[in-house]
N, C-alpha and C positions, 0 to 999 in steps of 0.2 A: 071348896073349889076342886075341881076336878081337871087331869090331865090327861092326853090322849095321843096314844102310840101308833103308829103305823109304820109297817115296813117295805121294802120294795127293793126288787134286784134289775140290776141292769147285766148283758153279756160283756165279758171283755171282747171287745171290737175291731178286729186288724183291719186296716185299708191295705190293699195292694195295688191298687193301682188308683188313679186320678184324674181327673179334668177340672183346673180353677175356672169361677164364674164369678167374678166379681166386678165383672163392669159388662157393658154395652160392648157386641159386636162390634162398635166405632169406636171404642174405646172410653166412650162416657157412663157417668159413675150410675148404678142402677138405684133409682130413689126409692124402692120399694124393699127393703131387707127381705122380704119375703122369696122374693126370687132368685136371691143370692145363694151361693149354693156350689155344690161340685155333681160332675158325674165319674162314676166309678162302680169297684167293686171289693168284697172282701168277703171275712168270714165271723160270725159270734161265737165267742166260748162259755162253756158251761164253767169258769172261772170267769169272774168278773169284780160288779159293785152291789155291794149290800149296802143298803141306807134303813137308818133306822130316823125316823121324824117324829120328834116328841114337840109339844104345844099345851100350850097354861096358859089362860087369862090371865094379864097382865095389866099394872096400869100407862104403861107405853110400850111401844112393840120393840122387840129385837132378838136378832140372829145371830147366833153360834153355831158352827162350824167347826169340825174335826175330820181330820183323814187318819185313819188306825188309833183314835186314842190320843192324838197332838193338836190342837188348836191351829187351825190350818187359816192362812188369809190367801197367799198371790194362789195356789194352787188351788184353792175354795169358791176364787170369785164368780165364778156361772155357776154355780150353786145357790150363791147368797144373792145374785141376781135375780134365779128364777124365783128363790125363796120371797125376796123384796115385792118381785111382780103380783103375787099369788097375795102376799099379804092386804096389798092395794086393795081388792074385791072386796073386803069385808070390811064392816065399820068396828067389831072389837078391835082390843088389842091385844096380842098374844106374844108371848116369850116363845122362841120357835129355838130349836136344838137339831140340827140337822148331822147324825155319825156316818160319815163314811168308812165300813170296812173295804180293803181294796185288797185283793189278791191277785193282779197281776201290777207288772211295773208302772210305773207315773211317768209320764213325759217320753215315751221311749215307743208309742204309736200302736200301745191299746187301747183306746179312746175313753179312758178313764174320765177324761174331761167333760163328754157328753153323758155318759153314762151315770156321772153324777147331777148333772143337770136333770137327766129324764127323771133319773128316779126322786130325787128330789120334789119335784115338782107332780107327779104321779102321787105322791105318800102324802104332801100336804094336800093337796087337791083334798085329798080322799079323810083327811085328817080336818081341813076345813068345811067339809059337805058342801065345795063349790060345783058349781052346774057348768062342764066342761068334756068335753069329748077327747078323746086320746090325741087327736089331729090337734086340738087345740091347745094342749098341753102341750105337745112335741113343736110347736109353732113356737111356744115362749121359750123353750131351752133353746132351740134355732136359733132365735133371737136373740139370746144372751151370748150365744157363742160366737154368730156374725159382731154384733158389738165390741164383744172384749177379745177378738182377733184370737180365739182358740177353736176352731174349727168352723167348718164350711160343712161338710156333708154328713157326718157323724151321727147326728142326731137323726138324720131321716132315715141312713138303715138303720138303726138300732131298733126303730117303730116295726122295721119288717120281721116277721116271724122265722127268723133264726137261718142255718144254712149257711148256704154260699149265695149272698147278696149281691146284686146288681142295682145299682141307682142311674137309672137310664136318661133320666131328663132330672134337673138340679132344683132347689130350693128346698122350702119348709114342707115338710110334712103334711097332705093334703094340696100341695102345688108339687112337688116331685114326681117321678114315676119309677116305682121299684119292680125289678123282677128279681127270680132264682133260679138258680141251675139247680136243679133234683140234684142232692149225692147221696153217696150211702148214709146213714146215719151210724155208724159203727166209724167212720175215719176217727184217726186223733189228730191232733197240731201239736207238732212238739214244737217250741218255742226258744230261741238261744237269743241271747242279747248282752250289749255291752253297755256300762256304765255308762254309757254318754247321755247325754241330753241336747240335743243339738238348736243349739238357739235358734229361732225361726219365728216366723209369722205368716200365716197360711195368708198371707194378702200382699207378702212382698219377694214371692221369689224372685230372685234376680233375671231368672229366663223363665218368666212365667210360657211365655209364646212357644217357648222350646219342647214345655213339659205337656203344655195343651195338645200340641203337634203330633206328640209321640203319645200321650194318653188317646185321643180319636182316633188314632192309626190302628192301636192296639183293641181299645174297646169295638170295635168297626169289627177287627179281627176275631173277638170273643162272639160277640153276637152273630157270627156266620155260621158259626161253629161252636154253638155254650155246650160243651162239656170241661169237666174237672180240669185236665190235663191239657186243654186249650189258654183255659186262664190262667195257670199258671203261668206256663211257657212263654205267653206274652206279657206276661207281670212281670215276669224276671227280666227279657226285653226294655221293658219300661223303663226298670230300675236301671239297668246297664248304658240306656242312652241318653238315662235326663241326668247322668253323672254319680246320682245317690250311694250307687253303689260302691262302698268302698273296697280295698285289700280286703279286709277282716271280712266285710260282707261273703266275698268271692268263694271266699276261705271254708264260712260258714256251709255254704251253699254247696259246693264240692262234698265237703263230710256229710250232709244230709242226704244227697244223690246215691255216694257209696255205700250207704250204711242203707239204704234201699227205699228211701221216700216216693211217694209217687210223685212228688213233684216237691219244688222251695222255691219261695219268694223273698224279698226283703219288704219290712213293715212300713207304709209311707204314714208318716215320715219318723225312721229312728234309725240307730244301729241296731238293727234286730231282724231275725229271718226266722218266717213262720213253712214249716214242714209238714205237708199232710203225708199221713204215715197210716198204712194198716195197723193192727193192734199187737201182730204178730212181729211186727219192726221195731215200735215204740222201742225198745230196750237198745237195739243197736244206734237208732238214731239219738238218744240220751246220752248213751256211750260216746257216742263220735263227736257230738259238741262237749261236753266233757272234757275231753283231750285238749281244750285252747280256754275251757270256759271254766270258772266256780261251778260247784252244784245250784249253790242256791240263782245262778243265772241261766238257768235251764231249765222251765217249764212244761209241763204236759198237760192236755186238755181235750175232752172232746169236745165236738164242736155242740152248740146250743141251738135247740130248733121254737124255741119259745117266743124270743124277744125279750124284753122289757116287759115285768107285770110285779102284783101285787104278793107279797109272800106272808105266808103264815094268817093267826086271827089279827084283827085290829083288836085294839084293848083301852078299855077306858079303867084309869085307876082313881079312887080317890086319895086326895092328900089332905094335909093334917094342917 
């Protein structure tokens, strides 16, 4: 009997700004998950999610899951969802192993939650020899993450080839409409964040109407004008008027401006504020979050122009 490996990275994924879509214009519930969805924008980092997808015949199927080396469940479930979905297609039955290494933070609005999903779903695809197109794959992470209420938009830039992403019209992958603003490919994101995890469900803000209001205003505003320093300026706007913005954020965002950022945001949705920095900066902007923040809560990255793909050989091993 033999086993078979595939790998796949996803980018860590900041949102900065938003539009929820989870209902009808009237306010009636949208029956089609597919067009469910956000519009917005953000950026990928060239830190992210490595998944490694191991699979053995089996004589009944089942999934395991890991985040760094720990046997992961509430944090795992859109994973083991898309894993579940994918397993359907086939009539064997396979012991499926799904590792996630993660190097940026969890829960804190690097979108590690979709980025495990893609990739997950991406490796076994490609681990099962199913007949599926990327759109099609990125439509079942969608799906899993509309269901189990961890993200709205996430999965559909991720499918975009890296940058500074725009997700212009909302839902799954193949129903969205993505653009990019050109930037340099040389910027970094230095990245500062707090221990928080801020309990949420992207389906029940309390002022959803409020955040809608001020995300169209803003996005309206990016798109007249899509360069670098447009979106940010109105990202930070966003964050300051739909309340997200805390003390600590402000704080944040102050140190990253002096210490010479071209611009800073806060991460929707976390305590955390992403910094795009020339490379000549990078050290003062580390420095100056530093002064309020742990080392290890200060990150640096350049930005990712890839997306979501396949890494390294696939490997078939035999066992014993």
């Amino acid at each position: 009997m033999s086993k078979k490996i595939v790998q796949a990275f996803a980018p860590g994924a900041i949102s900065s700004i938003f539009e929820v879509f989870s209902t009808k214009p009237d306010g009636a519930k949208i029956d089609d998950l597919r067009y469910m969805g956000a519009r917005g924008g953000g950026f990928g980092l060239q830190l992210g999610v490595n998944t490694k997808v191991t699979i053995e015949e089996a004589s009944k199927s089942c999934i395991n899951v890991t985040i760094n080396n720990q046997f992961a469940t509430e944090e795992a479930k859109v994973s083991k969802d898309v894993a579940q979905t994918l397993l359907s297609k086939v009539e064997k039955k396979y012991a499926v192993t799904v590792a996630h290494q993660i190097d940026v933070p969890i829960g804190m609005g690097f979108g590690t939650s979709a980025g495990g999903a893609l990739t997950t779903g991406l490796a076994l695809k490609e681990a099962l020899n199913l007949p599926l197109t990327f759109n099609q794959i990125g439509e079942i992470a969608h799906l899993a993450e509309i269901k189990l209420q961890t993200g709205l938009g996430t999965v559909s830039s991720l499918t975009a080839s890296g940058g500074l992403i725009l997700v212009t019209e909302p839902g799954a992958p193949g129903i969205c409409k993505i653009d990019r603003i050109p930037i340099n490919p040389e910027y970094f994101i230095v990245a500062g964040f707090y221990n928080t995890k801020i309990p949420k469900t992207v389906f029940s803000f309390e002022h959803k109407n409020e955040i809608n209001r001020y995300g169209k205003e803003a996005l309206t505003k990016i798109l007249r004008t899509p360069c670098l320093e447009t979106f940010l300026s109105n990202c930070w706007l966003f964050a300051q008027k739909t309340g997200f913005a805390t003390n600590k954020i402000c704080n944040l965002i102050d140190l990253a401006m002096q210490a010479g950022a071209i611009g800073a945001t806060q991460n929707m949705i976390g305590e955390a504020v992403h910094a795009i920095v020339l490379k000549k900066n990078v050290t003062a902007v580390v420095e100056a979050f530093k002064q309020v923040l742990p080392e290890e809560q200060v990150l640096r990255s350049k930005i990712d122009f890839q997306g979501v793909r396949l890494i390294g050989d696939n490997t078939e091993e035999e066992t014993v």
